[in-house]
C-alpha positions as CSV (number, residue, x, y, z in Angstrom):
1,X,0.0,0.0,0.0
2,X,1.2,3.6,-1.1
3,X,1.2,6.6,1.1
4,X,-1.3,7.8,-0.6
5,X,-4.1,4.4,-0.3
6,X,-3.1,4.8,3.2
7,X,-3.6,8.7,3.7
8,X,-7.1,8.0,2.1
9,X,-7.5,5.4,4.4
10,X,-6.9,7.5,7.8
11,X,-8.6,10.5,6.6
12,X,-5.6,12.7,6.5
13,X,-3.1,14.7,3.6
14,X,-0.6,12.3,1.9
15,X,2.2,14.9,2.9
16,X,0.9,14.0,6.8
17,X,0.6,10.5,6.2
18,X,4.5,10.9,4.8
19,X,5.4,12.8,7.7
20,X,3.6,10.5,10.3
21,X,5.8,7.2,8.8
22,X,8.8,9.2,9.2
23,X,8.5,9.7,12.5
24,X,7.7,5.4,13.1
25,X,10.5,5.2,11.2
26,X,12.8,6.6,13.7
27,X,11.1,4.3,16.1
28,X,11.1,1.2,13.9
29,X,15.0,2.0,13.0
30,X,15.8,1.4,16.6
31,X,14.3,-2.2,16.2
32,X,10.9,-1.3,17.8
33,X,7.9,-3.2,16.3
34,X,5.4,-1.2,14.4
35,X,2.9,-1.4,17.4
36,X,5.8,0.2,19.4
37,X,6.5,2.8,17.3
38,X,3.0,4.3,17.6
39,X,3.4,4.0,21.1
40,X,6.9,5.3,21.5
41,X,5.6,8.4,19.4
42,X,2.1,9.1,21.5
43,X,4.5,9.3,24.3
44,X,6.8,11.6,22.9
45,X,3.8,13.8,21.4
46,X,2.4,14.1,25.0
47,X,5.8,15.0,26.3
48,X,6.2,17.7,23.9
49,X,2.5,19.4,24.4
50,X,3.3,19.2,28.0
51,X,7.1,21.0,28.0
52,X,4.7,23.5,25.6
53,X,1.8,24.2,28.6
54,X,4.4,24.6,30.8
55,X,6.5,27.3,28.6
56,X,3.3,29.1,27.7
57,X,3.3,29.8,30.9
58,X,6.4,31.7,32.1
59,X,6.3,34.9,29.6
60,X,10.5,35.0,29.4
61,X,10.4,31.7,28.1
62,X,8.0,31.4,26.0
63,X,9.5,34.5,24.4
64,X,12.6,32.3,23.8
65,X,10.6,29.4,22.6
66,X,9.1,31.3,20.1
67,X,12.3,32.6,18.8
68,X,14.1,29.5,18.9
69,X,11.0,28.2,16.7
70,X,11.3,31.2,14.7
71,X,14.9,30.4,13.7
72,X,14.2,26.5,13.3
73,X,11.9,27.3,10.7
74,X,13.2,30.3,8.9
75,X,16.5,28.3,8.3
């Protein structure tokens, strides 16, 4: 099955499907099984939203987040 079958199939852009595989695939690279992939990703998806509350929160670093995301992007 193609990425794009499979984007069709979840609903979702075939450039998010893409990107969604490429993150397993740092998962599945380390010998983690498919199954723990997805889970080794939820958890790292929850850790990130969480680090992101807690900076939204102090008004000095979320200054610096946003700049540091700022330059990530605008590489």
């Amino acid at each position: 099955m193609g990425a794009k079958e499979l984007a069709s199939l979840m609903g979702v852009s075939e450039s998010d499907c893409v990107a969604f595989l490429d993150c397993l695939r740092v998962w599945t690279d380390k010998g983690y099984s498919v199954e723990q992939a997805i889970e080794r990703h939820m958890q790292q998806m929850r850790r990130l939203v969480n680090a992101a509350s807690d900076v939204a929160k102090h008004p000095e670093i979320r200054t610096a987040a946003a700049n540091a995301v700022w330059d990530a992007v605008n590489v």
